[in-house]
C-alpha positions in Angstrom: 148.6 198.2 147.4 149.5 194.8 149.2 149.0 192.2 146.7 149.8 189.2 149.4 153.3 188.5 147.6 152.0 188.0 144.1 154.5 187.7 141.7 153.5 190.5 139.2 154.8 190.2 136.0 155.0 193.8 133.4 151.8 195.4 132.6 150.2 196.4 129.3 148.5 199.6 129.6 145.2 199.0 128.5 142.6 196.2 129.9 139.4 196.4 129.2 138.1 193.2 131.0 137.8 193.5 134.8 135.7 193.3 137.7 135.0 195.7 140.8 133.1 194.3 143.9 129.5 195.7 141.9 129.6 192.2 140.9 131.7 189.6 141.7 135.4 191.2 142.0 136.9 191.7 145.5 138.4 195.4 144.7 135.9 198.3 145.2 135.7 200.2 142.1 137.6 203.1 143.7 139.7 200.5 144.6 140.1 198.8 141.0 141.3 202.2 139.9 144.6 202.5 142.3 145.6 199.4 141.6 144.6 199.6 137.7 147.4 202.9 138.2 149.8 200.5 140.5 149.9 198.7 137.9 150.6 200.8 134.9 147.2 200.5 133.0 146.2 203.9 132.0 143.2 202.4 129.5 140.6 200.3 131.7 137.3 198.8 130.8 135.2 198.0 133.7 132.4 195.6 132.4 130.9 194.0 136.1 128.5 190.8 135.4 124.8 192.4 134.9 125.6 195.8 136.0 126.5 199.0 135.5 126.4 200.5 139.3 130.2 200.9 139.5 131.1 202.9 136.8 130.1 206.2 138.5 132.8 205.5 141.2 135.3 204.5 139.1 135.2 206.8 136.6 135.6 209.4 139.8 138.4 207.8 140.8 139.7 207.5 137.2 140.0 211.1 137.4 142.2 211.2 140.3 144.7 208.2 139.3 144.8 209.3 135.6 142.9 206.2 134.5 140.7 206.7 131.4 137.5 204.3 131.9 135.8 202.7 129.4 131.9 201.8 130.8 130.7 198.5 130.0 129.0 195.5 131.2 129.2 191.6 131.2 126.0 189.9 130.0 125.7 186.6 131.0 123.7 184.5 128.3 123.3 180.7 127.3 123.0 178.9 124.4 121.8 175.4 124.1 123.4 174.9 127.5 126.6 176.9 127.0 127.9 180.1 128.6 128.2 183.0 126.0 129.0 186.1 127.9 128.6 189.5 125.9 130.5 192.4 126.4 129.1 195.9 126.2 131.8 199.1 125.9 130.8 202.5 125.9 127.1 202.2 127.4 125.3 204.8 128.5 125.0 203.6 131.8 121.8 205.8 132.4 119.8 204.3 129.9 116.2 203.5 130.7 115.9 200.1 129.0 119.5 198.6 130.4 118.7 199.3 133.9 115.2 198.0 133.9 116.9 194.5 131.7 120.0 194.8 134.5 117.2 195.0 137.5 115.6 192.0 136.0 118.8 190.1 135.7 119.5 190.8 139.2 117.3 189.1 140.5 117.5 186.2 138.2 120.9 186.0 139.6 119.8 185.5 143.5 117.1 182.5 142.5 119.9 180.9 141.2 121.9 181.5 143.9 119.6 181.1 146.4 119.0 177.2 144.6 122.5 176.5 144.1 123.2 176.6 147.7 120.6 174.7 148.0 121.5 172.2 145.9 125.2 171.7 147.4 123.7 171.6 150.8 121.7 168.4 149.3 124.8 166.7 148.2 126.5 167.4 151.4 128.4 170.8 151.4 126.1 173.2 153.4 127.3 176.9 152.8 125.2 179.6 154.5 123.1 181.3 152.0 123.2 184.5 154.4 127.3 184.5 154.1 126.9 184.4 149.9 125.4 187.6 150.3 127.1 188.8 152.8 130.3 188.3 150.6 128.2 190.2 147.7 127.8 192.9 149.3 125.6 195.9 147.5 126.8 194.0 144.5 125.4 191.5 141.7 126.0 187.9 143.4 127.1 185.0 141.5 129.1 181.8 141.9 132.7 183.2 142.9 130.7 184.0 146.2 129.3 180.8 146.4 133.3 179.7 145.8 134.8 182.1 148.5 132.2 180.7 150.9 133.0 176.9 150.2 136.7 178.2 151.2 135.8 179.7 154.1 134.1 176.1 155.1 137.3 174.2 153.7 135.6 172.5 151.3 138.1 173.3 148.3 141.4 175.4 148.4 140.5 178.2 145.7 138.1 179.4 143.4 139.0 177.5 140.5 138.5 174.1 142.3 135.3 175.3 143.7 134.3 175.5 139.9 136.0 172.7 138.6 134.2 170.0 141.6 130.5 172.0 142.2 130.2 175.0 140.4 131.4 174.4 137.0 128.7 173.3 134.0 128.1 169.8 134.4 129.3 169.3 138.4 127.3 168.5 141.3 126.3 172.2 142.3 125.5 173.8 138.6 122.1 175.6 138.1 121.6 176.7 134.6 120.8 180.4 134.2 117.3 181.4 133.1 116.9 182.0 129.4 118.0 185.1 127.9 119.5 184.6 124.7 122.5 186.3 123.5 121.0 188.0 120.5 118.8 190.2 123.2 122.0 191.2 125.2 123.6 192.1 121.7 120.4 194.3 120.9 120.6 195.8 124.7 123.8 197.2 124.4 123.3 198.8 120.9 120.3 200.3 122.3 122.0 201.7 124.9 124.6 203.5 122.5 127.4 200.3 123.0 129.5 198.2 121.0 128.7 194.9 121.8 131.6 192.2 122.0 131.6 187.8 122.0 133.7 187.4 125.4 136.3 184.7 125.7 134.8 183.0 122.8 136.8 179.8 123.2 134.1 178.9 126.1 131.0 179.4 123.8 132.3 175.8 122.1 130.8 176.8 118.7 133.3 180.6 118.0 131.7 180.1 113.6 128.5 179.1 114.9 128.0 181.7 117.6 129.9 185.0 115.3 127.4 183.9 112.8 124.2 183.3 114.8 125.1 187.3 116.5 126.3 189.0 113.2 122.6 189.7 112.2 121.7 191.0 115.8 124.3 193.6 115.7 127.9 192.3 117.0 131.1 194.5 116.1 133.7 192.9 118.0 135.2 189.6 119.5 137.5 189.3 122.6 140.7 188.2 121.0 143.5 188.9 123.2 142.2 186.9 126.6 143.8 186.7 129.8 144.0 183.6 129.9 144.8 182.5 125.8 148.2 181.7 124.8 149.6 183.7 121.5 148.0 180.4 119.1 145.0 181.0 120.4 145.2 184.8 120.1 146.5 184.7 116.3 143.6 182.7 116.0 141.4 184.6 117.2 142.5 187.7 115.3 142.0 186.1 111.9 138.8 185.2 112.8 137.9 188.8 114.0 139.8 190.2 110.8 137.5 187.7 108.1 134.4 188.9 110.0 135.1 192.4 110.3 134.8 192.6 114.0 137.0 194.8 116.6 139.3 192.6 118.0 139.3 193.8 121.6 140.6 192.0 124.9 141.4 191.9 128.6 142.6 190.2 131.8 138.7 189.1 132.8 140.4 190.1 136.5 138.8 189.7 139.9 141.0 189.5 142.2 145.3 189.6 142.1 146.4 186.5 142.0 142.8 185.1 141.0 144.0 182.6 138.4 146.7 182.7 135.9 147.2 184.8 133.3 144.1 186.7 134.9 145.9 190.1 136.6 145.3 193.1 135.9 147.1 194.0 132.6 148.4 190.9 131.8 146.4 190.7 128.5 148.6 192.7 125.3 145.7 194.9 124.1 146.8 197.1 121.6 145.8 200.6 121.7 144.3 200.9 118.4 141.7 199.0 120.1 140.1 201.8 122.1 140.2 204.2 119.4 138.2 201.3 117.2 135.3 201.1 120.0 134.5 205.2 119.8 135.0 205.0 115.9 132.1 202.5 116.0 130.2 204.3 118.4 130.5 207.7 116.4 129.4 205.6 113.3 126.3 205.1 114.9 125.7 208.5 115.8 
């Protein structure tokens, strides 16, 4: 696959944070695969924001490419203002309950889009709210498509500075989500037969405060070995996951190749112990 010249540097074989085009990845799950096997991951977690629609394909295509996937989701949740994202492996992606809470997300998801655009068209960066969509596709929308629209205009070089000038919390072109707290997406995925996981937990601002406010809902694991942490952070991270008992799981959070750094597919040192800790604790609840 044509990567547009990427430098690519060795791949670990399990990664079980990405993105297919079901949300706001550019790679159709089909897609995701073939590269996920280009690349030399052979363990991959697909976990697309507030949906489960591409697991289906890619688990088809898993078959082909010799690519075990792991279903999941990405919740999207706030607390007091600040993005805690919640992970759900091993979901049974046919579950009544999650695709009704998914549906209702969904379209959560396009008010805020639909007053985002708005709001950078008040402050003097109009982006067509038809071309957002457009660039969604059949997929869950969010703000990378609001990003990859900006670019299109010229209005920032690349996603990250989309985020960092407009789209980030706290710049010009922010909407906060609607509430759903974190301790309802914990509860979703154990309903649907999942392990639920804190994702990049640096971002939450409060790691103590958040493990301990989710403990009692029903978390099992924390995202410890991030794309984008260095090994401090990681080591860190794993002791904290180790004194609360949690499944230290991880991934490369990718999108697109090249998306940002330390974000490709693989990139992330996920041991392999890790998968077989996710079915142990589903099979405990069984």
């Amino acid at each position: 696959m044509d990567t547009g010249g990427v430098t690519r540097p060795p791949s670990h074989p399990v990664d079980l944070h990405t993105h297919s085009n079901a949300s706001d990845g550019v790679l159709t799950p089909a897609a995701l695969i073939a590269y996920a096997a280009e690349r030399g991951v052979r363990v991959l977690g697909l976990t697309d924001h507030d949906t489960v629609s591409g697991i289906a394909e890619a688990t088809a295509a898993g078959a082909r490419h010799g690519v075990e996937v792991i279903p999941g989701v990405e919740l999207s949740t706030q607390v007091d203002g600040r993005e805690v994202h919640i992970l759900g492996y091993l979901v049974d992606s046919d579950d009544a309950a999650l695709i009704s809470c998914l549906g209702e997300l969904a379209a959560r998801r396009r008010t805020r889009i639909e007053r985002m655009v708005a709001r950078l068209g008040e402050i003097g960066v109009p982006v067509s709210l038809a071309r957002v969509f457009a660039l969604s596709g059949q997929g869950s929308v969010g703000r990378p498509h609001v990003a990859r629209a900006m670019i299109e205009h010229g209005y920032v070089a690349d996603v990250s500075e989309a985020f960092d000038h407009y789209l980030g919390m706290g710049r010009p072109g922010y909407v906060p989500r609607d509430p759903f707290p974190p301790e309802e997406a914990v509860g979703l995925v154990r309903h649907a037969g999942g392990v639920p996981v804190l994702a990049h937990p640096v971002t939450t601002g409060d790691i103590e405060g958040t493990i301990a406010r989710l403990l009692p809902a029903g978390l099992l694991g924390l995202e410890v070995y991030y794309g984008e942490y260095d090994d401090e952070m990681r080591n860190g991270l794993r002791a904290t996951a180790d004194r609360h008992s949690l499944i230290p799981t991880g991934g490369s959070d990718f999108h697109a190749p090249g998306f940002k750094p330390g974000r490709d597919m693989g990139q992330a040192p996920v041991p392999q112990e890790t998968v077989a800790l996710l079915r142990a604790a589903t099979r405990r609840r069984t």
